[in-house]
N, C-alpha and C positions, 0 to 999 in steps of 0.2 A: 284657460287655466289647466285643465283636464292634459290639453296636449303638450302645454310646457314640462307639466309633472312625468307625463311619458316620453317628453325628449330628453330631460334631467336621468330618470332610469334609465335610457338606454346610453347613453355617454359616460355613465358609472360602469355598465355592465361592460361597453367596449376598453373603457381605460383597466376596470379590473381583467378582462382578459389580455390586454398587451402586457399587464404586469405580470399576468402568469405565467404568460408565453415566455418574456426576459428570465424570469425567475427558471426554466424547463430550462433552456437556451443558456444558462450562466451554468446550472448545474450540469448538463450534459457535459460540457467543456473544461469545465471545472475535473469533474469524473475523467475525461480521457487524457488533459495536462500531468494528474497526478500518476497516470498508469505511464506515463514517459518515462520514468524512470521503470527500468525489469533487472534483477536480479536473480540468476540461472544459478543453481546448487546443483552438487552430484547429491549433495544429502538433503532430505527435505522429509515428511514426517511417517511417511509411506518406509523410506528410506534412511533410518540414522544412521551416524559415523558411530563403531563399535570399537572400542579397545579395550584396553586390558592393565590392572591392576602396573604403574612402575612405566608405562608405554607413555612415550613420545613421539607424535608424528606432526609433518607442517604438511598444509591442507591449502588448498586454494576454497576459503569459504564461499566464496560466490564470484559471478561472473557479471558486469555492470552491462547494460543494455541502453539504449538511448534511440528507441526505434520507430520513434511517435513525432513528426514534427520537424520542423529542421531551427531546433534549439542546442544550441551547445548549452553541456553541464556541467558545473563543478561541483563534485560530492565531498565532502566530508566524511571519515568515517568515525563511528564513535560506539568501541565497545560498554553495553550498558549492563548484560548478562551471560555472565561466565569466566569475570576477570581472575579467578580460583584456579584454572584449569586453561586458560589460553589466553594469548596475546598476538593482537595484528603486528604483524612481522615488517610490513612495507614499512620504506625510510622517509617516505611522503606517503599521511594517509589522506591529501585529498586528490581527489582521483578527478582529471580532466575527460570525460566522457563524450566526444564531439557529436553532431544530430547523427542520427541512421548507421551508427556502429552497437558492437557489442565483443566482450570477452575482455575486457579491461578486468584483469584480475585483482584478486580481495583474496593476499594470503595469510594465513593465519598460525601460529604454531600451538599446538593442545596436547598438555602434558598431566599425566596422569597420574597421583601420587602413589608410591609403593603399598601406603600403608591400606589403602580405598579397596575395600568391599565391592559386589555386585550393587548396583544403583544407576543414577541417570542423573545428567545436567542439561541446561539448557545455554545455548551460545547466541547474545543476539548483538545484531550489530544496527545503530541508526545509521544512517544516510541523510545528511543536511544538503541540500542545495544552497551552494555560497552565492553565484551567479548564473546567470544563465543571458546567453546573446542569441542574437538572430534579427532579422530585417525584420521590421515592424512588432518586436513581442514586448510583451511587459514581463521584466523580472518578477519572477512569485520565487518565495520559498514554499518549496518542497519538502521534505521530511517521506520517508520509507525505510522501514525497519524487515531485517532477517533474520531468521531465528532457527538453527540447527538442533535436532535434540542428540547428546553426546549418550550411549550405554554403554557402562562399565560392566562387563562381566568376566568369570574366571574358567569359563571352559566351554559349557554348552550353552548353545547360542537360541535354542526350543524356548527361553524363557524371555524372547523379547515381546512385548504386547508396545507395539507402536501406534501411538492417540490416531483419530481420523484426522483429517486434512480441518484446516479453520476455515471458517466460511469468512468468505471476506468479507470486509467490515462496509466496500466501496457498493458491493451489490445491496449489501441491507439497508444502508440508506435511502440509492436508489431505488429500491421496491416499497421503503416504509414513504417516500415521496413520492410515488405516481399513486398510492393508494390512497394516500391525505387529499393530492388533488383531485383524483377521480368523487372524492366524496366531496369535495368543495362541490366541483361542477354539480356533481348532480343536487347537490341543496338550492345553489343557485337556476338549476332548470326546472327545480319545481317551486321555487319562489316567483319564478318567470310566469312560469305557467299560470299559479293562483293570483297573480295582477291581473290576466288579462281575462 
C-alpha cells in the first residue's frame, strides 16, 4: 500500500512537471510570436517630434518589421490617440509585411493648431494582425501598439523633459512568471523532501 501511495506521488509530480514545462514552452513562444511584429520610429520617448504653434508636417510614424519567423503579415492600422492633431495619410492602411523584411512605411500627417500653447500630445497607433500564412503556422492575432509623444513649443527648446523609456509589459510578465514558478518548484521540493 505504502508503495502504491509513493508510485501515485511520483506520476502527479512527473505529470505536474510536463505541465509546467508545456506551460514555460507555450509562454516562451508565445513571448517571441508577439515581438514578430517591430516597429522602428525616428521619434521614440528619449526622442519627441517637436513643432510649433500653426506647423504642419507629414511624418513617416514608424517603420513595420517582420523579422521573427518566416510568417507573412497583415497589419491593420488603427489611430487610437492623437486623432486632434494627426491623421494616417496612407490610401491602404493595411500594410502587407512579408516574413524577414522591414521599412514598410506608416505615414502620418500632424498638424498643429494656430491657436496651441507650449504643451505636449501623445500619437499612438494599434497594429491588428488580419492574417498571417506560412508552411505549418497557426494564424494568431496579434495586436502592438506605438506611441510618439508630439511637444508643442514657441521658441526655446531647454524646456523639454522627455518621460524615461516604458518598461515593457512583455519582460514583466516574463519575470512575474519564472518567479511564481520558481516558488511553485521550490514548495513542491520541499513537500518532496518532507514525504520521504
Amino acid at each position: 500500500m505504502f508503495n502504491k501511495m509513493k508510485m501515485k506521488m511520483k506520476m502527479k509530480r512527473k505529470m505536474k512537471m510536463k505541465i509546467s514545462m508545456g506551460m514555460i514552452i507555450f509562454f516562451i513562444i508565445g513571448i517571441s510570436l508577439a515581438s514578430a511584429i517591430g516597429i522602428s520610429s525616428d521619434y521614440y520617448s528619449g526622442n519627441p517630434l517637436i513643432m510649433h504653434p500653426g506647423e504642419t508636417r507629414n511624418i513617416v510614424f514608424g517603420e513595420l518589421q517582420n523579422n521573427v519567423g518566416n510568417t507573412d503579415l497583415v497589419l491593420r492600422a488603427n489611430l487610437i490617440d492623437g486623432r486632434e492633431i494627426a491623421k494616417l495619410t496612407d490610401s491602404n492602411l493595411e500594410y502587407s509585411v512579408p516574413a524577414n523584411t522591414e521599412g514598410q512605411r506608416v505615414n502620418m500627417k500632424v498638424s498643429i493648431p494656430r491657436r496651441n500653447f507650449k504643451g505636449q500630445y501623445e500619437i499612438s497607433v494599434e497594429f491588428n494582425n488580419l492574417a498571417s500564412s506560412g508552411a505549418g503556422t497557426v494564424p494568431l492575432t496579434l495586436t502592438t501598439e506605438k506611441t510618439i509623444k508630439v511637444i508643442v513649443e514657441t521658441g526655446d527648446s531647454s524646456s523639454i523633459n522627455p518621460e524615461k523609456p516604458a518598461f515593457n509589459l512583455g519582460w514583466l510578465l516574463l519575470i512575474i512568471f519564472v518567479i511564481i514558478l520558481t516558488a511553485y518548484f521550490a514548495i513542491q521540493n520541499k513537500k518532496l523532501h518532507k514525504v520521504r
